[in-house]
Structures are given as C-alpha cells and as structure tokens.
Backbone as a ProteinNet text record, in pm:
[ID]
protein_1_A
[PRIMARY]
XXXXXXXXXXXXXXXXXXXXXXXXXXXXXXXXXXXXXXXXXXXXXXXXXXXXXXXXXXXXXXXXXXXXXXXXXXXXXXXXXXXXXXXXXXXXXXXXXXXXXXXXXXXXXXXXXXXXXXXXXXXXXXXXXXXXXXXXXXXXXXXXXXXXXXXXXXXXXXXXXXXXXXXXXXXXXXXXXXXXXXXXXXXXXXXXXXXXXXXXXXXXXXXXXXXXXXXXXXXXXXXXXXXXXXXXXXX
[TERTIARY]
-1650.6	-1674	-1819.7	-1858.4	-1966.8	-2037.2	-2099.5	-2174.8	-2260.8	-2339.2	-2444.6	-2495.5	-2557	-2706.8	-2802.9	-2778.8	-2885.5	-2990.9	-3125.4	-3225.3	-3325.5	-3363	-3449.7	-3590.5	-3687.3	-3821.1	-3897.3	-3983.3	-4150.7	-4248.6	-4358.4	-4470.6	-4517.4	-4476.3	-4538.1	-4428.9	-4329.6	-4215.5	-4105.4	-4127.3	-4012.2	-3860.8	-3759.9	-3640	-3620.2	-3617.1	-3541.7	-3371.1	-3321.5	-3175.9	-3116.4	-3031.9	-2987	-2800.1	-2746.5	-2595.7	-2545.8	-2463.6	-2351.7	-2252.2	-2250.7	-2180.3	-2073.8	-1975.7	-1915.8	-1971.6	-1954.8	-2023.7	-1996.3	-1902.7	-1880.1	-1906.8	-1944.3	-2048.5	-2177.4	-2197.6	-2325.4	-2490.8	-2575.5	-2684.2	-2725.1	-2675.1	-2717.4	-2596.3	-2474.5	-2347.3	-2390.5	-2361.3	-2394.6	-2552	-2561.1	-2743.7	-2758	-2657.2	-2655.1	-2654.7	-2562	-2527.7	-2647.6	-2735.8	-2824.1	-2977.3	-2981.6	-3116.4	-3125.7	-2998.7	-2980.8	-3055.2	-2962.3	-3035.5	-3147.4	-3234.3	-3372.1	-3445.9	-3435	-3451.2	-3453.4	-3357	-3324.5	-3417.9	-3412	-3535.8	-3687	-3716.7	-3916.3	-3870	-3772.9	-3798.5	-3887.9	-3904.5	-3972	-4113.4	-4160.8	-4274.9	-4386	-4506.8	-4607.4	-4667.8	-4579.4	-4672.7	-4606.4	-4693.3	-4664.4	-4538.8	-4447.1	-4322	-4315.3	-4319.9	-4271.6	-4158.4	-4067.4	-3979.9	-4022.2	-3972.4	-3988.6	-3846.3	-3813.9	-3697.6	-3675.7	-3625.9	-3609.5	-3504.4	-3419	-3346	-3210.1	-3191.3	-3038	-3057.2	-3156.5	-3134	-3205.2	-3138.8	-3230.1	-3120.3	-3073.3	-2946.2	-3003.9	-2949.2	-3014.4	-3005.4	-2884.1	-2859.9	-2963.2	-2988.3	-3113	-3250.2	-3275.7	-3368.5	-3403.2	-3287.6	-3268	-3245.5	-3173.9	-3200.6	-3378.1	-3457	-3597.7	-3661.6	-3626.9	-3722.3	-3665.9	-3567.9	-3541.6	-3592.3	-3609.3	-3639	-3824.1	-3886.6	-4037.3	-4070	-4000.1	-4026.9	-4100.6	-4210.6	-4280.3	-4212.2	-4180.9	-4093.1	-4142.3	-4137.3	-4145.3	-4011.8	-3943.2	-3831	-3826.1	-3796.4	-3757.1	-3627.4	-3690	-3566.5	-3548.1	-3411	-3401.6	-3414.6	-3509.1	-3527.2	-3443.5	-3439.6	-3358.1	-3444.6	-3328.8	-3431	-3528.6	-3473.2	-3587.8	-3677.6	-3714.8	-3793.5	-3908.6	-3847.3	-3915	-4013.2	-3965.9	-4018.5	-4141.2	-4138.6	-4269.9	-4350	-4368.3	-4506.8	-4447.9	-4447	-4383.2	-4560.9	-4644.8	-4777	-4855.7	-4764.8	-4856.9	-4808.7	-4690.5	-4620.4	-4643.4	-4793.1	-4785.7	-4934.4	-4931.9	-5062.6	-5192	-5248.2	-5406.7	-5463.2	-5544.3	-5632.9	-5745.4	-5730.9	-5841.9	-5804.9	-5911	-5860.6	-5780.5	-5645.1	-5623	-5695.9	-5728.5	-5799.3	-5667	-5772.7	-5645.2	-5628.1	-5705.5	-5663	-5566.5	-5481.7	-5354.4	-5413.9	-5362.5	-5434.7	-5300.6	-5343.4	-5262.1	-5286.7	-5197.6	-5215.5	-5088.6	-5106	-5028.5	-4996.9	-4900.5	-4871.1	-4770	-4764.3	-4729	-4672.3	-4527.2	-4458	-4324.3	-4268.7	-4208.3	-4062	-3941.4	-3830.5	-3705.2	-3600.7	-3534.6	-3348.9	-3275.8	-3131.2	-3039.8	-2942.9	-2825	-2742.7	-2772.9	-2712.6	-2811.6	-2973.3	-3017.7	-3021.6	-3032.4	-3067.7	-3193.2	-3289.6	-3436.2	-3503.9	-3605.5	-3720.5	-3781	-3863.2	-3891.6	-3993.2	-4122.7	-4215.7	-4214.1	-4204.2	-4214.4	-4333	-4379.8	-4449.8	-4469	-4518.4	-4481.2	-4603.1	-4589.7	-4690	-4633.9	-4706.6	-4733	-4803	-4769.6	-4892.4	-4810.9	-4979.6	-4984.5	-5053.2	-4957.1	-5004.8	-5069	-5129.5	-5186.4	-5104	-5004.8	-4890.9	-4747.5	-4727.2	-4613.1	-4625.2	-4483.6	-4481.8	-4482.7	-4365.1	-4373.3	-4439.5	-4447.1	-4476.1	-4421.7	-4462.7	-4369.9	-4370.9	-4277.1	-4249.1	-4157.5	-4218.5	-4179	-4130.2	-4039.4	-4094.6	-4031	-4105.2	-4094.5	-4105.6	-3976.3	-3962.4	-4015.1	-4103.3	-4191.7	-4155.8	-4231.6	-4275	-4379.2	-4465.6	-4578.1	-4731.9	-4791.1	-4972.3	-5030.9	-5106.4	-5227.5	-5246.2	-5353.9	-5343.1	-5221.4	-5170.9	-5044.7	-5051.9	-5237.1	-5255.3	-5213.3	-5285.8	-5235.3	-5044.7	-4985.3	-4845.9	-4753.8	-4827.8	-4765	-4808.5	-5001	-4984.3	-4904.8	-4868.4	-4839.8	-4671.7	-4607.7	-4443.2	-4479.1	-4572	-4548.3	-4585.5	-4610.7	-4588	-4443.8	-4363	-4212.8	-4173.8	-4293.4	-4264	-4291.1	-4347.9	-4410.2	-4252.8	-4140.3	-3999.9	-4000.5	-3986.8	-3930	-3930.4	-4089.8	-4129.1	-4036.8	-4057.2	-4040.7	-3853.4	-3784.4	-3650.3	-3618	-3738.6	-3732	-3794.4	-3915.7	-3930.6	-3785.8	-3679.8	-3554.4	-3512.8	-3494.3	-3396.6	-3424.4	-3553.6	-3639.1	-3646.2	-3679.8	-3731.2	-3575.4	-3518.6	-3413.2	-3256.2	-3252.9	-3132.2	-3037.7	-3050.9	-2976.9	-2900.1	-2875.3	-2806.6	-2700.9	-2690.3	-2583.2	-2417.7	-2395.6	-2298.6	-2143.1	-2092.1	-1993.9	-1887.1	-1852.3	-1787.2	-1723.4	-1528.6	-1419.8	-1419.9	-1436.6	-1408.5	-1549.3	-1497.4	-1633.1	-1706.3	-1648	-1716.1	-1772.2	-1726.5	-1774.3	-1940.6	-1880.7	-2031.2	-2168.5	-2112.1	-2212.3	-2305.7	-2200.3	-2264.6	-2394	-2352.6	-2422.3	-2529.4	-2509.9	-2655.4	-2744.4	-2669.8	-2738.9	-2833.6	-2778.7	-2853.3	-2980.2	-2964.5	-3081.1	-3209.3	-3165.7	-3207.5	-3294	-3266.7	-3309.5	-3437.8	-3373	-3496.5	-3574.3	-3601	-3654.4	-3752.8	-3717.6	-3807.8	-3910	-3837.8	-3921	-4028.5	-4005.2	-4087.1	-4203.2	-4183.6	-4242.8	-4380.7	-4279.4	-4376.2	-4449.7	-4409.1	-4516.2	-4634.3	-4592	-4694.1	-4827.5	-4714.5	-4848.1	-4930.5	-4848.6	-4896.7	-4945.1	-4928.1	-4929.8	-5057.6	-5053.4	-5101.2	-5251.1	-5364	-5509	-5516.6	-5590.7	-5601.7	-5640.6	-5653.7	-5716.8	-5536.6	-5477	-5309.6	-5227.6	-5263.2	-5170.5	-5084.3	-5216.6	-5136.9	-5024.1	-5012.3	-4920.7	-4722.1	-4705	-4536.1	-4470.7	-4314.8	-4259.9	-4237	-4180.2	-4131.3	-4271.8	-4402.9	-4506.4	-4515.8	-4514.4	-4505.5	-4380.4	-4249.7	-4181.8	-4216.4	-4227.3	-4253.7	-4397.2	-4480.3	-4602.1	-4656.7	-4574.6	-4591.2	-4429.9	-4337	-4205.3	-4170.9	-4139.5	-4066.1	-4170.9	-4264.5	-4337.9	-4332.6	-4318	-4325.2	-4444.3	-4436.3	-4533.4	-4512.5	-4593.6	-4608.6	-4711.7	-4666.6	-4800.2	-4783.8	-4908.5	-4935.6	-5027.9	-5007.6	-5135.1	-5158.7	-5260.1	-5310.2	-5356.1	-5342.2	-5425.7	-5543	-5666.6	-5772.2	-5843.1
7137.7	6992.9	6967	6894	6844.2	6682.4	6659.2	6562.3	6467	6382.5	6304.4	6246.4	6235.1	6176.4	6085.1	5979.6	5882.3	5824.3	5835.9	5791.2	5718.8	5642.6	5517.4	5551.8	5573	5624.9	5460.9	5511.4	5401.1	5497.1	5419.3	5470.4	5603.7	5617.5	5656.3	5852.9	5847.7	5968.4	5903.2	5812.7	5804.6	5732.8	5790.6	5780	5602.6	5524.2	5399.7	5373.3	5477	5429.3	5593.4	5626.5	5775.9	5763.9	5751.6	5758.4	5893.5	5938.8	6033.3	5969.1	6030.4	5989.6	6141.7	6085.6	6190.6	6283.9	6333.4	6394.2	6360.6	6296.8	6246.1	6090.4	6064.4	5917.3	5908.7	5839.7	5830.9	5777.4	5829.7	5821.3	5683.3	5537.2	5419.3	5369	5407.7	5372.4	5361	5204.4	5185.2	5123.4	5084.9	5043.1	4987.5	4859.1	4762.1	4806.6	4848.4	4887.2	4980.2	5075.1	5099.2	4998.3	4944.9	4840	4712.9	4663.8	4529.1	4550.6	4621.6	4617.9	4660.2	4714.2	4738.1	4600.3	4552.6	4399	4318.8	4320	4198.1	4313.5	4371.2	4438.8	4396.1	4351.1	4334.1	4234.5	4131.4	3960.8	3873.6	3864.6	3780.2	3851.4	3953.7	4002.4	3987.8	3937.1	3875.2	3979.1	4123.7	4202.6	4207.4	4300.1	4290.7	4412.7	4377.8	4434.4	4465	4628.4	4682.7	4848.2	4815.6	4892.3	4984.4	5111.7	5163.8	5300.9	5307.7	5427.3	5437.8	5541.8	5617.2	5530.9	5576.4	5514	5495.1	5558.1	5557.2	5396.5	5341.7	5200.6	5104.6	5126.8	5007.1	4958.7	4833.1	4777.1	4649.6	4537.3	4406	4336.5	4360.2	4280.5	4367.8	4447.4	4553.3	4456.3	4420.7	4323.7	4211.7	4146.9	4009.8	4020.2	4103.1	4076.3	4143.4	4209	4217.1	4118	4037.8	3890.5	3779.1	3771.8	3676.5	3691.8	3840.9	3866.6	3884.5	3839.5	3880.4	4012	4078.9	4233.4	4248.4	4354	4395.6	4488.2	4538.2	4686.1	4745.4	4825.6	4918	5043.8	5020.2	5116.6	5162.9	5283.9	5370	5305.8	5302	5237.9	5326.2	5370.5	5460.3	5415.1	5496.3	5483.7	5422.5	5340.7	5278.1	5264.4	5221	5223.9	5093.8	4953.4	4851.2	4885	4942.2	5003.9	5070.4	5172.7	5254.1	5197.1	5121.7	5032.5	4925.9	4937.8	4874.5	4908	5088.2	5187.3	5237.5	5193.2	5298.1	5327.6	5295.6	5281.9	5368.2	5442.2	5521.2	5645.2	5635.1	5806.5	5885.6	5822.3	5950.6	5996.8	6106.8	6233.1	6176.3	6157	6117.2	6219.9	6145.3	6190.3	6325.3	6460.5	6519.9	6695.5	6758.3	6882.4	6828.7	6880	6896	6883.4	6825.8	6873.8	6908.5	7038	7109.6	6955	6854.5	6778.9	6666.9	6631.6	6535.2	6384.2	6336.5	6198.1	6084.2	5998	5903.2	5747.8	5686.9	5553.9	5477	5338.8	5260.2	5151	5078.2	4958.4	4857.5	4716.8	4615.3	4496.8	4503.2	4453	4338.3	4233.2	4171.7	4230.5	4220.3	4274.8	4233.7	4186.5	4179.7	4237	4281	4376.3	4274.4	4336.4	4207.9	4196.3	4307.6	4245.9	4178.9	4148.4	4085.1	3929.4	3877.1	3711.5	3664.1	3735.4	3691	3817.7	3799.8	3882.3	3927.3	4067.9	4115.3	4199.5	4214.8	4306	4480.2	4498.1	4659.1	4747	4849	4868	5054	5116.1	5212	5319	5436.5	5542.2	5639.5	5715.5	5785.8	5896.4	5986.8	6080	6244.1	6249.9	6354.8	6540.4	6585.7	6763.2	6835.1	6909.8	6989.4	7112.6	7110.1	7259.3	7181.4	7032.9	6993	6916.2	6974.4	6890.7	6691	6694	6506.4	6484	6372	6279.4	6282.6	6263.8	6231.7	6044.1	6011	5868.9	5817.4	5735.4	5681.4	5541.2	5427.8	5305.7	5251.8	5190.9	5063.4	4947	4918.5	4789.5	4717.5	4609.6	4575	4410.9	4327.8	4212.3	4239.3	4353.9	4374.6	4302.1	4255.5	4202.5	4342.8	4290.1	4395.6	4487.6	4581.2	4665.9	4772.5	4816	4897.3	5026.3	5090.4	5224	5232	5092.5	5137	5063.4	4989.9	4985.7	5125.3	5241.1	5324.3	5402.9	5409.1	5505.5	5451.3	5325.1	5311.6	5365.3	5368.6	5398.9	5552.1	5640.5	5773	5808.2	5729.7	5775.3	5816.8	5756.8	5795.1	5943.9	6001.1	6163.7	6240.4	6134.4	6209.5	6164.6	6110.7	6136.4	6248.7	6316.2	6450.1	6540.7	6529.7	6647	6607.8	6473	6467.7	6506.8	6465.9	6498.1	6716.6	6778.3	6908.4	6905.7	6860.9	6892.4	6895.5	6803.9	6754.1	6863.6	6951.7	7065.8	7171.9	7173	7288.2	7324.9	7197.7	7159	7154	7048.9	6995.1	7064.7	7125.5	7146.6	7051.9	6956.7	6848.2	6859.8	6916	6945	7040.8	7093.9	7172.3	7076.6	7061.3	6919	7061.9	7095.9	7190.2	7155.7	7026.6	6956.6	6955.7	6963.9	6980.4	6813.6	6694.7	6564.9	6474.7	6422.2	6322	6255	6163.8	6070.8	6189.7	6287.2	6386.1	6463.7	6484.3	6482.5	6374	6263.7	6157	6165.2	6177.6	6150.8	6248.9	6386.2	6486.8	6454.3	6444.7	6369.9	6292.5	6137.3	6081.9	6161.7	6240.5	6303.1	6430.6	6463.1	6566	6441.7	6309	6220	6177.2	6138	6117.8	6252.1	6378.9	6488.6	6480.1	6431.2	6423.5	6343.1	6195.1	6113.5	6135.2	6167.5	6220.6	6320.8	6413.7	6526.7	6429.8	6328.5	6260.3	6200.7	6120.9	6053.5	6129.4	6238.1	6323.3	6357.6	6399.2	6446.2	6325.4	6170.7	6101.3	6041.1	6028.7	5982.6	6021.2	6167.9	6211.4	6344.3	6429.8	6515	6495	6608	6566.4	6589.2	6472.9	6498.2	6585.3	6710.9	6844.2	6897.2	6875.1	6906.2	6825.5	6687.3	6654	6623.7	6698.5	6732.1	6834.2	6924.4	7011.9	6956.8	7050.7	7041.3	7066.5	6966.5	7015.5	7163.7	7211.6	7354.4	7400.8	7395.4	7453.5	7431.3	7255.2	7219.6	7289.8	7275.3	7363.2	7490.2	7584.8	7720.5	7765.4	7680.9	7662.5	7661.9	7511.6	7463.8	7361.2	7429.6	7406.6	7538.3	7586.1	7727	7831.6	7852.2	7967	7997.5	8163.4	8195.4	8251.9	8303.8	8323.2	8437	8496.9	8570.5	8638.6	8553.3	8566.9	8686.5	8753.3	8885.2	8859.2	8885.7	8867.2	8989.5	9027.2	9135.8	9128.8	9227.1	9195.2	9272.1	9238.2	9283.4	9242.9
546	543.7	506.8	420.8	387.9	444.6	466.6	537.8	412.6	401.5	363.9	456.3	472.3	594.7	498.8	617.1	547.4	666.8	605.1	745.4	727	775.1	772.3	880.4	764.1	873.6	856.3	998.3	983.8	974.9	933.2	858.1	959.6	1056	1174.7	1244.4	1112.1	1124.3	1225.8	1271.5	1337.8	1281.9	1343.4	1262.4	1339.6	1242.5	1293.3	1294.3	1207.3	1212.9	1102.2	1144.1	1106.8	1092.4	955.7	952.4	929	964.9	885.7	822.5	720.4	617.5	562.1	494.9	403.5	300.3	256.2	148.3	35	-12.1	-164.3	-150.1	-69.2	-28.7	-145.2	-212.7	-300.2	-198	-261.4	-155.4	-56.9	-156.4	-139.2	-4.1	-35.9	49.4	141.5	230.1	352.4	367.3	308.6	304.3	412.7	398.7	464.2	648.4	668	801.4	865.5	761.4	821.6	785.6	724.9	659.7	810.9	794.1	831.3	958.4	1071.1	1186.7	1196.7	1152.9	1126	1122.4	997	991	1090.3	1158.9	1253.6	1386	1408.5	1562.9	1497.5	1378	1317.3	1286.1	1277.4	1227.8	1308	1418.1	1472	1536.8	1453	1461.3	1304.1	1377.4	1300.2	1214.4	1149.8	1074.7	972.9	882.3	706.5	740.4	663.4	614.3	488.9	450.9	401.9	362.4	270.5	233.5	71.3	89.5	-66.5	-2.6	-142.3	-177.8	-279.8	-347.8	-450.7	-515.7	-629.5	-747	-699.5	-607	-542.7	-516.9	-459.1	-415.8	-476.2	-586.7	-705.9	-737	-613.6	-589.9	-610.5	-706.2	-680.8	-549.9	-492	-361.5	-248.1	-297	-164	-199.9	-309.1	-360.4	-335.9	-304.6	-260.8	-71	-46.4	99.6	134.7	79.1	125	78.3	-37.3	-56.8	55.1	46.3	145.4	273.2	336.1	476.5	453.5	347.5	368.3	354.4	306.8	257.7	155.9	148.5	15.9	-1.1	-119.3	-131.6	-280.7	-327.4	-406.2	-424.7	-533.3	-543.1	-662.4	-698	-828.2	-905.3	-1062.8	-1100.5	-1206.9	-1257.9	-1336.5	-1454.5	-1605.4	-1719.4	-1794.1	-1893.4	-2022.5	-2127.1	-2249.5	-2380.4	-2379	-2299.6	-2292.3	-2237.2	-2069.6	-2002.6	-2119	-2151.7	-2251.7	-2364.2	-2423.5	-2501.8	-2482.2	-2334	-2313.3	-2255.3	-2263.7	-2263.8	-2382.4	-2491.4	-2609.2	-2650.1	-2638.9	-2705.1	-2600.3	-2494	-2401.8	-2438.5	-2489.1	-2541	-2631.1	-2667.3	-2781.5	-2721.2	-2752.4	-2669.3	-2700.4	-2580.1	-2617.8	-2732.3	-2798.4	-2908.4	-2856.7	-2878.2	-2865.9	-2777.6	-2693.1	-2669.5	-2538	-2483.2	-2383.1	-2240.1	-2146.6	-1999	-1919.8	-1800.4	-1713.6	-1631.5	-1604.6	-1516.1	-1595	-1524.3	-1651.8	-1650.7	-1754.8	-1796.3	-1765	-1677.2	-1609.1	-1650.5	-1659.6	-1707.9	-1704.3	-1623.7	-1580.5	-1685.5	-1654.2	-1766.1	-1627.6	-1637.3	-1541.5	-1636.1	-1648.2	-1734.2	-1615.3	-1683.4	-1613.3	-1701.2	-1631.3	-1686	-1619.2	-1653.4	-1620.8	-1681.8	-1552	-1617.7	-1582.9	-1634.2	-1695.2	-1507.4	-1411.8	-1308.4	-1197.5	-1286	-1172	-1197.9	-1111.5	-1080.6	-1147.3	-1190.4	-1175.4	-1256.4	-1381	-1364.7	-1308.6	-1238.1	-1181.7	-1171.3	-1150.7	-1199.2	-1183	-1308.6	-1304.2	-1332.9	-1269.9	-1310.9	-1334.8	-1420.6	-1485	-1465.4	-1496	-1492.3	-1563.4	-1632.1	-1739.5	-1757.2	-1755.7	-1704.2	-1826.8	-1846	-1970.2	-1938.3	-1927.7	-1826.1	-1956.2	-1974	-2056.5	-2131	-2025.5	-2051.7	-2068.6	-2124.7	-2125.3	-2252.8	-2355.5	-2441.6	-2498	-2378	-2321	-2207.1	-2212.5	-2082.7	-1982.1	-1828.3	-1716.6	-1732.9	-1737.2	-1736.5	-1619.8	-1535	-1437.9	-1383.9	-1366.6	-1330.3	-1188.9	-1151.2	-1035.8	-1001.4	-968.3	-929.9	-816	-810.3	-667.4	-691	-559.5	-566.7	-531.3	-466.6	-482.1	-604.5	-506.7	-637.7	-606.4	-721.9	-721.1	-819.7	-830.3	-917.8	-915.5	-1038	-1067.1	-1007.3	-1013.8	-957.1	-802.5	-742.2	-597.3	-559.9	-622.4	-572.5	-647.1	-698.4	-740.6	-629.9	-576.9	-455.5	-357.3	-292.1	-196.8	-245.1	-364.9	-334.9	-290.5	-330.1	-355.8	-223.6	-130.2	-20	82	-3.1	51.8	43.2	-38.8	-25.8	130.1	162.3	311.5	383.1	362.6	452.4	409.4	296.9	259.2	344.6	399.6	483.3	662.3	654	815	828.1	712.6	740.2	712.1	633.5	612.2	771	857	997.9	1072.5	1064.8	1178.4	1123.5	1004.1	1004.7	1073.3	1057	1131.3	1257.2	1269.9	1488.5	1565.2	1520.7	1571	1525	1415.8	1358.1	1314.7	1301.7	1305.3	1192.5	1105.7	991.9	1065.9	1196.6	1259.2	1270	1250	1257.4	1244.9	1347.9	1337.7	1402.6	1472.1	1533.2	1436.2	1482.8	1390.5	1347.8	1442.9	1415.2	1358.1	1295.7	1235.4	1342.8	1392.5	1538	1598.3	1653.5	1737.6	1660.9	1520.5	1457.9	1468.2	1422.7	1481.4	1542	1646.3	1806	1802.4	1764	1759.7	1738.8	1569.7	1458.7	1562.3	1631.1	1704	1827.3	1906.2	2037.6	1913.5	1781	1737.2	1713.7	1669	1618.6	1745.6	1873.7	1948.6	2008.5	2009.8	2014.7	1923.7	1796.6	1713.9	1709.2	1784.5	1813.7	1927.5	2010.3	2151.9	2093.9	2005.8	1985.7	1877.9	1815.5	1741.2	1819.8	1948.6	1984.3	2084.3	2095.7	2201.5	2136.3	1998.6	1911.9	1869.1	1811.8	1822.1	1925.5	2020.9	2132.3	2252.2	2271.9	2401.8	2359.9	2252.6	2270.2	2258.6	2226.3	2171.7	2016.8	1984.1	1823.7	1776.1	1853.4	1792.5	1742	1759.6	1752.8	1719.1	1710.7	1660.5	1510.4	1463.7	1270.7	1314.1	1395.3	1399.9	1371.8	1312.8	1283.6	1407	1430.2	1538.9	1565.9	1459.5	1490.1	1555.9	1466	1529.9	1721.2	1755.7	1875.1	1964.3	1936.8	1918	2041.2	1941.4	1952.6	2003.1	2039.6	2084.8	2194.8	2227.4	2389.3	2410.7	2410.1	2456.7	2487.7	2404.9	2415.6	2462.2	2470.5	2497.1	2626.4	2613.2	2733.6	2788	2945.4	3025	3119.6	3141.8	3291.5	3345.7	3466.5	3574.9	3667.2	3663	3754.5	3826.5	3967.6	4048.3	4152.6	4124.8	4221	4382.9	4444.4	4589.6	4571.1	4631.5	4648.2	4551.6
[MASK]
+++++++++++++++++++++++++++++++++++++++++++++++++++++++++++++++++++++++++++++++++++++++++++++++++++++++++++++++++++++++++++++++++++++++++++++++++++++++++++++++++++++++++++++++++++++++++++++++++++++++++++++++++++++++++++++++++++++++++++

C-alpha cells in the first residue's frame, strides 16, 4: 500500500495540519481540508500572513481563497510558451568569458491564464551556470510588492520544509504507516505528528541556544535516548 502525505508547516518547523492520503492522490488533492482550518485558527489575529508552495498548487481557487483571506503568497507556476516569451531577451548567454559564479537576473511581468479570473503578477528568474548549456528558468506567481529578487528569496524559503519533513522521517518515523486499515494509519501519522511537534518545540523553546540548531535525530540520540551509568565507590 502506498500513502501520500500532505503537511502544512509555520515558519517556525512546526507541523500545523498533516493528511494521509492515498497514493495515486495528486500532490494538491485536498488543499482545502488541510489550508482552510489553518486559516480560520490566524483570522482574527493582527499579523502578516503568509503562504508559498511549489507548482502542485498553482490552483486559481488556492489564489483566490488567500486574497480574499489577506494572504501574501508566492507559488511555483509551471512554464508555457507565453510565460517564456516574456524573458525571451534573458535567454540567450551573456556576452563574454564564462564566471564559476552563475549570473542571475529577474524580470516582473503581469499575466494572465485562460482559467484565472484576473491578471496576476509573475515574476521570473533566470539564472546562467558556467557548465550548462541552457538556462534554469523559473516563474512565480505572487500578490506580493517589491523587488522581484527578494519575493523570489522569500518563496525559496519553502526549501527549508524539505528538510523539516526529511527530520519527521528520521526522528519520528512517521513514514512507518504499517497498519493494515487506512483510518488506523491516520491516526498513527497523527500521534508521529504530534512527537514531532513536541520535539520541535523543545528544541525552540526549551533548550540553550548553544543547541538549538541541532536536528531531532541529533536531540534524539543525544539527550533522549542516551544512556548512562553510575558507579560509586566507598572510601
């Protein structure tokens, strides 16, 4: 039996909302059921809201429920020939010798696809390696202002889930899901999900900042699991 897992972090590693899913489930399935209630626990709190995810959820209606709810978001939208066409003037190789360091350059275009409601600002990056024949070409969809360099750093921070969901395999196992029944899996997912958080917030909250960059597994195997023994002498 195969699984899909879908998980909803804050800026901070902690899991806000964690589904099991089927495995022939596509990555976006279910947005809603895990997005929504998220939403509704930070609505009537006075801070900046924001969302970013990869191309699986470059859903117009994922779009429209974060404008409507006050969301800034940033999401991956997958390449086309219009897209393309408006960095066509960044694709051809800078003029001159190669540098080992790669040459990057943004472009902030308005665009709109035949299933959205509204134009939308996209904004693009481009980046030229020394040892690669093409370009890496990238774009994103935001309501994000500002300069293009930083709403591209702020999406590329969604790489830092990568690591915290490779930590839950590690620390927690939570990918163990061997329960013959689905619900019975769940549940599971839910109680690794919950160790996961606890070990989260011990780490940001409880330990000394001389430790607390450390990985669960490290915490873990450190100061959970370690063992001890005490010998004491007379005389």
């Amino acid at each position: 039996m195969c699984y899909h897992l879908l998980f909803l972090f804050n800026q901070y590693g902690d899991l806000e909302h964690a589904m099991l899913r089927r495995g022939n489930h596509n990555s976006a399935k279910f947005w809603r059921r895990v997005l929504l209630p998220v939403i509704d626990r930070y609505r009537n709190r006075n801070i900046p809201k924001y969302f970013r995810g990869d191309a699986a959820f470059a859903i117009p209606g994922l779009y429209r429920t974060l404008e409507a709810e006050g969301f800034w978001y940033t999401i991956r939208i997958p390449a086309n020939n219009v897209l393309m066409n408006n960095v066509n003037h960044l694709l051809t190789r800078p003029v001159g010798r190669p540098s080992y360091k790669a040459k990057v350059f943004y472009e902030s275009f308005s665009y709109q696809a035949q299933s959205w409601d509204r134009p939308r600002r996209v904004v693009a990056k481009v980046e030229w390696h020394w040892d690669e024949l093409l370009p890496r070409v990238g774009f994103i969809v935001t309501n994000m202002t500002g300069w293009s360099r930083k709403v591209v750093k702020f999406y590329n921070g969604r790489g830092t889930a990568e690591q915290w969901i490779k930590e839950g395999k590690h620390a927690v196992n939570w990918t163990r899901l061997s329960c013959h029944d689905f619900v019975d899996n769940q549940v599971r997912l839910q109680l690794f999900v919950l160790a996961y958080n606890l070990g989260n917030f011990l780490r940001r909250l409880a330990l000394p900042r001389s430790v607390r960059h450390w990985s669960l597994t490290t915490l873990r195997d450190k100061l959970i699991k370690i063992g001890a023994k005490v010998i004491t002498h007379s005389g």
